[in-house]
C-alpha positions as CSV (number, residue, x, y, z in Angstrom):
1,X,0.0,0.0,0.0
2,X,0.7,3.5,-0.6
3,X,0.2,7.2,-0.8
4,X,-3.3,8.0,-2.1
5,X,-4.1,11.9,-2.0
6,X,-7.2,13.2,-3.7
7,X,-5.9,16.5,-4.3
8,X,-2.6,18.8,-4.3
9,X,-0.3,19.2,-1.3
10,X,0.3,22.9,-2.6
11,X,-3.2,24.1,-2.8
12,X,-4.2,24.5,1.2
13,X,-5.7,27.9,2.1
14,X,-3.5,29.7,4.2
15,X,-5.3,30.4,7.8
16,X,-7.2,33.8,8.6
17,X,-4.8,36.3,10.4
18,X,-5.6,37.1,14.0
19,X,-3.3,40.2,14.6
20,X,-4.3,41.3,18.1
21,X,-3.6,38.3,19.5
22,X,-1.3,39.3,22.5
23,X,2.3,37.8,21.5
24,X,3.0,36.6,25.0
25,X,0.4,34.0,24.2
26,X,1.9,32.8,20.9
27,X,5.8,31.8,22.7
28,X,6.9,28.6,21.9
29,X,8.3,26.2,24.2
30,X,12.2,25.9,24.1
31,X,13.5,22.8,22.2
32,X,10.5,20.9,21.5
33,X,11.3,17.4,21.2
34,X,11.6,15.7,17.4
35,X,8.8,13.7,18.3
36,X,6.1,16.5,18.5
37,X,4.4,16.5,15.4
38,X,1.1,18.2,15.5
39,X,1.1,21.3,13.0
40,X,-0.9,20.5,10.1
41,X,2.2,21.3,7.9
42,X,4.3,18.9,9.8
43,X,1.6,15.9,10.0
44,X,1.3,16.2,6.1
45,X,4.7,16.1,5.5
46,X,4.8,13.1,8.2
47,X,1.8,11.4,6.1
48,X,3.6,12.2,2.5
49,X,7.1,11.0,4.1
50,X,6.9,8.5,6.1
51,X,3.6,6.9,5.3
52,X,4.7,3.6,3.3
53,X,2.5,0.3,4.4
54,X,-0.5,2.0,5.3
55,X,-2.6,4.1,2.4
56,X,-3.3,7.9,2.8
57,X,-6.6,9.0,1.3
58,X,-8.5,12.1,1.5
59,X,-11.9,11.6,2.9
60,X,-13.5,15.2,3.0
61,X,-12.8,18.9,2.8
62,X,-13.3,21.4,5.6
63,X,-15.6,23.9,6.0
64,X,-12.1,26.2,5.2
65,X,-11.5,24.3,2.2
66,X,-8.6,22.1,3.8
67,X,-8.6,18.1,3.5
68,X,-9.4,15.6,6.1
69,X,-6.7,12.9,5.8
70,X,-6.9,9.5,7.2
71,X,-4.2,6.6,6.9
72,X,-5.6,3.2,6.7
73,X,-4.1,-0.2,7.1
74,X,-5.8,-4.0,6.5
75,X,-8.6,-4.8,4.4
76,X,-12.5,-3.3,4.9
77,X,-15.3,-4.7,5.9
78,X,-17.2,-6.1,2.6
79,X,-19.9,-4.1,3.1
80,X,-22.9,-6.7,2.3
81,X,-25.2,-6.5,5.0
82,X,-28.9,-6.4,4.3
83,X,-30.3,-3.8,6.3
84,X,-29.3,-0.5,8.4
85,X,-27.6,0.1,11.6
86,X,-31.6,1.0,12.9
87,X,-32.8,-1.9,11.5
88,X,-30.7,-4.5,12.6
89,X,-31.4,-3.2,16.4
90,X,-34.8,-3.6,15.7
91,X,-34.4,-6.9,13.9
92,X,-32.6,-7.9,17.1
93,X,-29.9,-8.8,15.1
94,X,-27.1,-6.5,14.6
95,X,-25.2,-8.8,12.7
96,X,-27.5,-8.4,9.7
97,X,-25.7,-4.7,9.7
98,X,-22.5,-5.9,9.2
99,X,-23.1,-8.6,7.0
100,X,-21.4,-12.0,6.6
101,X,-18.1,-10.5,7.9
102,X,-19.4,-9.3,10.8
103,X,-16.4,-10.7,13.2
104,X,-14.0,-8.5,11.3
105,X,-12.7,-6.1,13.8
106,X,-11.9,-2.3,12.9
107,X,-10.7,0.5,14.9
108,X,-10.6,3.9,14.5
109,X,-8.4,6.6,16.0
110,X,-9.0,10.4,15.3
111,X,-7.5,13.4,17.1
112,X,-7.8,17.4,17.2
113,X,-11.7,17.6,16.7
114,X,-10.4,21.0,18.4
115,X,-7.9,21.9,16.6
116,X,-6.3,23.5,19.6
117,X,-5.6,19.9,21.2
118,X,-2.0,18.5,20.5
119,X,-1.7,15.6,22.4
120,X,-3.8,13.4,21.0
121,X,-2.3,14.7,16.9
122,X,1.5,14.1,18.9
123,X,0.4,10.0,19.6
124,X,-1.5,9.5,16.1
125,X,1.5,10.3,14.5
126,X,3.9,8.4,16.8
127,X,1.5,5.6,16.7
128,X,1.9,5.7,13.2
129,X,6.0,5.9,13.2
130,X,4.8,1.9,15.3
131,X,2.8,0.9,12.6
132,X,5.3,2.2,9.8
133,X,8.3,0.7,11.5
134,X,8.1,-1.0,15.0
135,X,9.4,2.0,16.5
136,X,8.0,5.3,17.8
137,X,9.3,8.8,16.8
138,X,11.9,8.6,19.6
139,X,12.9,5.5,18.2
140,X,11.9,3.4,20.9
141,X,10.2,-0.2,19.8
142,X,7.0,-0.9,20.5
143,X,6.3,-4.8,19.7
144,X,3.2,-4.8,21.6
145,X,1.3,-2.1,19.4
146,X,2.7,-4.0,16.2
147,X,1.0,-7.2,17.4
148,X,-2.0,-6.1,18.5
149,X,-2.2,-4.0,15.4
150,X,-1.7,-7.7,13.4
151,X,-4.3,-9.1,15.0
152,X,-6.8,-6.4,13.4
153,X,-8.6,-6.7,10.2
154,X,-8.7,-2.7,9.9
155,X,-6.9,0.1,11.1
156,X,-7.9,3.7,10.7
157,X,-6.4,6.8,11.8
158,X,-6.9,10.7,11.2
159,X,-4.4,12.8,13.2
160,X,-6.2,16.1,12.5
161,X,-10.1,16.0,11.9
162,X,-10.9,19.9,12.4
163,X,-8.0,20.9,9.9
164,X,-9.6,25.0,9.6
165,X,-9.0,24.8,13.8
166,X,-5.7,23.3,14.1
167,X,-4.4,25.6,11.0
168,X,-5.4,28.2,13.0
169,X,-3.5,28.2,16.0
170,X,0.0,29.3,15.5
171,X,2.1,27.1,18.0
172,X,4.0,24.0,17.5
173,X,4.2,23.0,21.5
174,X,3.1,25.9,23.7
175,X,5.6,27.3,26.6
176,X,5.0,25.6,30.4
177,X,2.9,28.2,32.1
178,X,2.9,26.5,35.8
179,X,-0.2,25.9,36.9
180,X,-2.0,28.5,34.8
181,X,-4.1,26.9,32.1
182,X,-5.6,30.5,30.8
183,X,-3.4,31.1,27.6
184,X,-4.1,27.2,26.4
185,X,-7.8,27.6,27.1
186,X,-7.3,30.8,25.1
187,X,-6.0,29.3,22.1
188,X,-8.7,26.5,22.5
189,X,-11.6,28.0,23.5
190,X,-10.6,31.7,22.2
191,X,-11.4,35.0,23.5
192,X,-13.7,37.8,22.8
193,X,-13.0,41.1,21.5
194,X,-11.8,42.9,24.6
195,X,-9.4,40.0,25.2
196,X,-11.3,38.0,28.0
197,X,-11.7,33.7,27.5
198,X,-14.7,32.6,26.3
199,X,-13.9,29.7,28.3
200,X,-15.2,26.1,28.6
201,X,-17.8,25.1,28.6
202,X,-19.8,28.4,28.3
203,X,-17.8,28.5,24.4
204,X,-20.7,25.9,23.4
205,X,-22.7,28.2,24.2
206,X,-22.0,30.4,20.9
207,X,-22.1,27.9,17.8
208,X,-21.5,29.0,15.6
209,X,-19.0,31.3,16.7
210,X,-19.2,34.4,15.2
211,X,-15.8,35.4,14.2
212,X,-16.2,39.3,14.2
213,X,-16.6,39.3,17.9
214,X,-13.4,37.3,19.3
215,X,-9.7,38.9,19.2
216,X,-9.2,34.8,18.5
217,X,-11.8,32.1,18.0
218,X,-9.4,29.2,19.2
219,X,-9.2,26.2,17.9
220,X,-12.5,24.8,19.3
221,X,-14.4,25.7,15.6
222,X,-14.1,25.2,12.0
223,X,-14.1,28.3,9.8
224,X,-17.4,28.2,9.8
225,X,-17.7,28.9,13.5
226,X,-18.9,25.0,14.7
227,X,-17.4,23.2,17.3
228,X,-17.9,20.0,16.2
229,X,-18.2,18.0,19.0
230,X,-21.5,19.3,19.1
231,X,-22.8,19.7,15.1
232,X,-26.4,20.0,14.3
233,X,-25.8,16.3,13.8
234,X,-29.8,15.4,12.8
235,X,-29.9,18.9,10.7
236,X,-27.5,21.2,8.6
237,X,-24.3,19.2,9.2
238,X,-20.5,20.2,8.5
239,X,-18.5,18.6,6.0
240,X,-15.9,17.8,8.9
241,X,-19.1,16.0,10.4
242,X,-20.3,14.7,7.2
243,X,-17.0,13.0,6.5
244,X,-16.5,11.3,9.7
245,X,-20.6,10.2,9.3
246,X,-19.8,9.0,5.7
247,X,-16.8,7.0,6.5
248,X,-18.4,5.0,9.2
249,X,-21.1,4.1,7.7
250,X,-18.3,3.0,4.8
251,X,-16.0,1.4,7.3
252,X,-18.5,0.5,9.9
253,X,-15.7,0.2,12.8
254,X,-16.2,-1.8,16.2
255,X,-14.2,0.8,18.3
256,X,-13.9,4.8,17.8
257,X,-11.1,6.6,20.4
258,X,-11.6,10.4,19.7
259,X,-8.3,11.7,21.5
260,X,-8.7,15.7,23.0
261,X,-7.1,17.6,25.6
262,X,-8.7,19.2,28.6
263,X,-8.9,16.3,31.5
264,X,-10.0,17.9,35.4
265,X,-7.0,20.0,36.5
266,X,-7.6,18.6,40.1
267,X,-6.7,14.8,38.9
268,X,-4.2,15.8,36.5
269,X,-3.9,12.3,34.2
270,X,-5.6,10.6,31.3
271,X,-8.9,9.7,31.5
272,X,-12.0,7.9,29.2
273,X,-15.2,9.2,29.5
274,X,-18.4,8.1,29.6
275,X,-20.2,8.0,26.1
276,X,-24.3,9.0,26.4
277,X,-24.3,5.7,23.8
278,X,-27.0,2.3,23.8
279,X,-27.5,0.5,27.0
280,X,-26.1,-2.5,25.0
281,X,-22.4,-1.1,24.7
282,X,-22.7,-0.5,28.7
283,X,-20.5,-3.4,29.9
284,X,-18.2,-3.3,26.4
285,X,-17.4,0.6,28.0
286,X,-16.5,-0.9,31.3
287,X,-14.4,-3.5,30.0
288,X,-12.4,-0.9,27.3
289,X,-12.5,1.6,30.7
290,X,-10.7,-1.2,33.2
291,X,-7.9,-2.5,30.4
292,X,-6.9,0.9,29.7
293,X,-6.8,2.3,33.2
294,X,-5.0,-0.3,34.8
295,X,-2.1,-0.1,32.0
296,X,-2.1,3.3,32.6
297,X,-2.5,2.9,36.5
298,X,0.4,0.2,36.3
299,X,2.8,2.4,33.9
300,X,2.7,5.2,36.9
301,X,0.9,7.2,35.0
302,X,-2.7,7.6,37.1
303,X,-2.8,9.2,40.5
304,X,-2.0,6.2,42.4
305,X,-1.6,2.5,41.7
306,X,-5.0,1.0,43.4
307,X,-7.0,-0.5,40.4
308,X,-9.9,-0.4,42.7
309,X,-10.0,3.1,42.3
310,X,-8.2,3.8,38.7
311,X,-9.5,1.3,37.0
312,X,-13.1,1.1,38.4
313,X,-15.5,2.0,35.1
314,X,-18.0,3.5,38.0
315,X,-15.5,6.6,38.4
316,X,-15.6,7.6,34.5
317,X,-16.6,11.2,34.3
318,X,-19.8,11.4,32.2
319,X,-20.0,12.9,28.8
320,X,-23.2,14.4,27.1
321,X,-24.8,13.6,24.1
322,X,-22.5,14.6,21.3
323,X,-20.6,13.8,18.1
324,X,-19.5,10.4,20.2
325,X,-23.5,9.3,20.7
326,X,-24.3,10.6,17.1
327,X,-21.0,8.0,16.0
328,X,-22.7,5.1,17.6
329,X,-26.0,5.4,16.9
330,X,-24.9,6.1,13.1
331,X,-22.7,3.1,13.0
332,X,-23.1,1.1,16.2
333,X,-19.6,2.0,16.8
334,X,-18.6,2.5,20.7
335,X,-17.0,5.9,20.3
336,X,-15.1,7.5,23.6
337,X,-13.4,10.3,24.2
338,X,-10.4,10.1,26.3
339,X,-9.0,13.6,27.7
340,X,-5.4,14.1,28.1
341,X,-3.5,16.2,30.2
342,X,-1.4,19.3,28.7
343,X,1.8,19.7,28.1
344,X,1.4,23.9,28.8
345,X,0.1,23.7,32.3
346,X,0.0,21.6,35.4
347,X,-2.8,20.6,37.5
348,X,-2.9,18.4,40.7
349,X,-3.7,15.2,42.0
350,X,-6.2,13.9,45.0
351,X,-4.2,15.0,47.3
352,X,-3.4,18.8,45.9
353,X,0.1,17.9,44.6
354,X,1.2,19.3,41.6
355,X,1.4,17.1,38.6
356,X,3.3,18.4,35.5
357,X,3.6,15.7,32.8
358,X,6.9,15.6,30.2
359,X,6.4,15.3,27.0
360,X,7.7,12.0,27.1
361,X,4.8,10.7,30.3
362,X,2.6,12.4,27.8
363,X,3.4,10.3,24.7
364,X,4.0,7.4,26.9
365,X,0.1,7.3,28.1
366,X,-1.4,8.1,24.1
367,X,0.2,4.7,23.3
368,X,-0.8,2.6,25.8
369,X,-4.4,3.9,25.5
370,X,-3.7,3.1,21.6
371,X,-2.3,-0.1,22.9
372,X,-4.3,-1.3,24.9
373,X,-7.9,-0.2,23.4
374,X,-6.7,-2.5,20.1
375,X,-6.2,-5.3,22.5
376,X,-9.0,-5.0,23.9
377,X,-11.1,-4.9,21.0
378,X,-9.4,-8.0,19.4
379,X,-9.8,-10.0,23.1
380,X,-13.8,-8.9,23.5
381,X,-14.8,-9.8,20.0
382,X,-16.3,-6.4,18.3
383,X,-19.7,-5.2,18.2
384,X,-21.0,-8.4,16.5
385,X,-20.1,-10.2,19.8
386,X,-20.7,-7.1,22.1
387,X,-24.1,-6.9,21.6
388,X,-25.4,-9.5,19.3
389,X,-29.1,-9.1,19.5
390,X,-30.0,-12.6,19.7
């Protein structure tokens, strides 16, 4: 397999200029490491590069005119179910969805739905050095990921979905601002004319966005104002949204991890949230929520080592309905977000320490999560076997 684009490298629109944003906000952090990738310039010339075993294929434009590129690896699903995703729930058999290859088992990882997210672009990319060559961008090998990545019939992964959001935000790898998160939640969120945050979550409040009133929308929305997270999903959709919709009806995956950044400052370490998704996909959430916290827990990298707590599926913060439910009820995928720390500001854990996370504890966590959700899917069986119907 190749390199499959659609359309020209040289013919992305250049971002909108924000001149007022104060420059303070815009410093860079000293010596990022090699294996930061997460500009859109930087993750195409990654994909054009260094993509050789997997195939790179345009799937949509955003609103801003910028394409959506996925890599995928393995072969698809043959698409020959008789009926829809609806239907076979009704039927009581969702396996009439999938069609005779229903124990096929796909996976898709996406990052940077908000474009002002890094962390989650940073471990697509490396996660993609693993499936390219064994070895993440540090050169570090990563056997495990390459064998649970075998053991999939289909791999699919977008490092940047909101390509207008993340083109938009001038910073490679912001500067460490201690424990102050303001200037990331800035260039996230954005701020309003007279400089003040819009802030989270009162930015959802404002979709779309309009433009003429911010000094800087952030990344949160495409150019046409939309955080996507939370489209008109059953309406006037985005073409971000309409790509993502369109490709999992096409791909119809078991497994959806939509990486973003932004976890409780007060328990400062990755976490997987709660989907609003079918009662059915309840106990295929707890067991995807237990593998990945306690190889997170057991790697040092939760706020203590008990499993009881770390790993208990009954402490996953609850998410609301949004483009995760609208996934899963389009596709019967279960579709999670897990939040990451930052790299630009600490937070604390239980006990009001301060928890700052390197780069590397960063990266180190996106993998396992990557790790350990493939394994999980290939031990539990897939949607088919999830919730069969029967």
């Amino acid at each position: 397999m190749g390199t499959q684009l659609a359309r020209s490298e040289e013919s992305e629109p250049p971002p909108k200029a924000f001149p007022h944003i104060p420059q303070e906000y815009l410093r860079e952090a000293d010596n990022p490491p090699d294996f930061w990738v997460s500009t859109v310039d930087g993750v195409t010339r990654f994909l054009g590069e260094r993509v050789h075993r997997g195939t790179v294929e345009v799937i949509g434009e955003t609103a801003g005119g910028r394409p959506i590129r996925a890599v995928f690896y393995g072969l698809p699903r043959n698409r020959k179910g008789t009926t829809t995703f609806s239907g076979a729930i009704g039927a009581r058999n969702v396996r009439a969805y999938y069609g005779p290859d229903f124990d096929k088992k796909v996976y898709l990882a996406m990052a940077a739905v908000h474009g002002g997210e890094f962390e989650g672009i940073v471990g697509l990319v490396n996660l993609l050095s693993v499936l390219e060559t064994g070895k993440d961008l540090r050169g570090r090998p990563r056997p495990e990921i390459v064998a649970a990545a075998g053991r999939i019939d289909r791999l699919i992964v977008i490092p940047i979905v909101n390509v207008d959001g993340r083109a938009r935000v001038p910073v490679r790898m912001e500067a460490f601002r201690g424990a102050d998160g303001t200037i990331s939640q800035y260039l996230n969120t954005g701020g309003w004319s007279d400089g003040s945050l819009i802030g989270w979550p009162a930015c959802k409040e404002f979709i779309p966005l309009d433009f003429s009133r911010t000094q800087f929308p952030g990344g949160y929305p495409n150019d046409n104002g939309v955080n996507l997270m939370h489209d008109d999903f059953l309406g006037s959709r985005q073409p971000e949204t309409q790509a993502l919709l369109d490709l999992a009806a096409r791909e119809r995956p078991d497994l959806i991890l939509n990486l973003h950044t932004g976890i409780d400052p007060n328990n400062y370490y990755p976490r997987t949230l709660r989907p609003v998704m079918e009662e059915a996909l309840a106990p295929a959430f707890d067991g995807l929520y237990r593998a990945v916290h306690t190889a997170l827990a057991n790697a040092g990298l939760q706020g203590s080592s008990d499993l009881a707590v770390e790993a208990n599926p009954d402490h996953a913060p609850r998410n609301g309905y949004n483009l995760d439910t609208a996934l899963d009820f389009h596709c019967g995928a279960l579709s999670v977000v897990v939040e990451s720390p930052s790299h630009g500001y600490s937070g604390k854990n239980l006990k009001g320490d301060v928890v700052r996370q390197s780069a590397d504890q960063l990266l180190d966590a996106q993998l396992i999560i990557q790790e350990e959700a493939m394994k999980y899917l290939v031990e539990a069986g897939g949607r088919a076997r999830w919730a069969a119907g029967k």
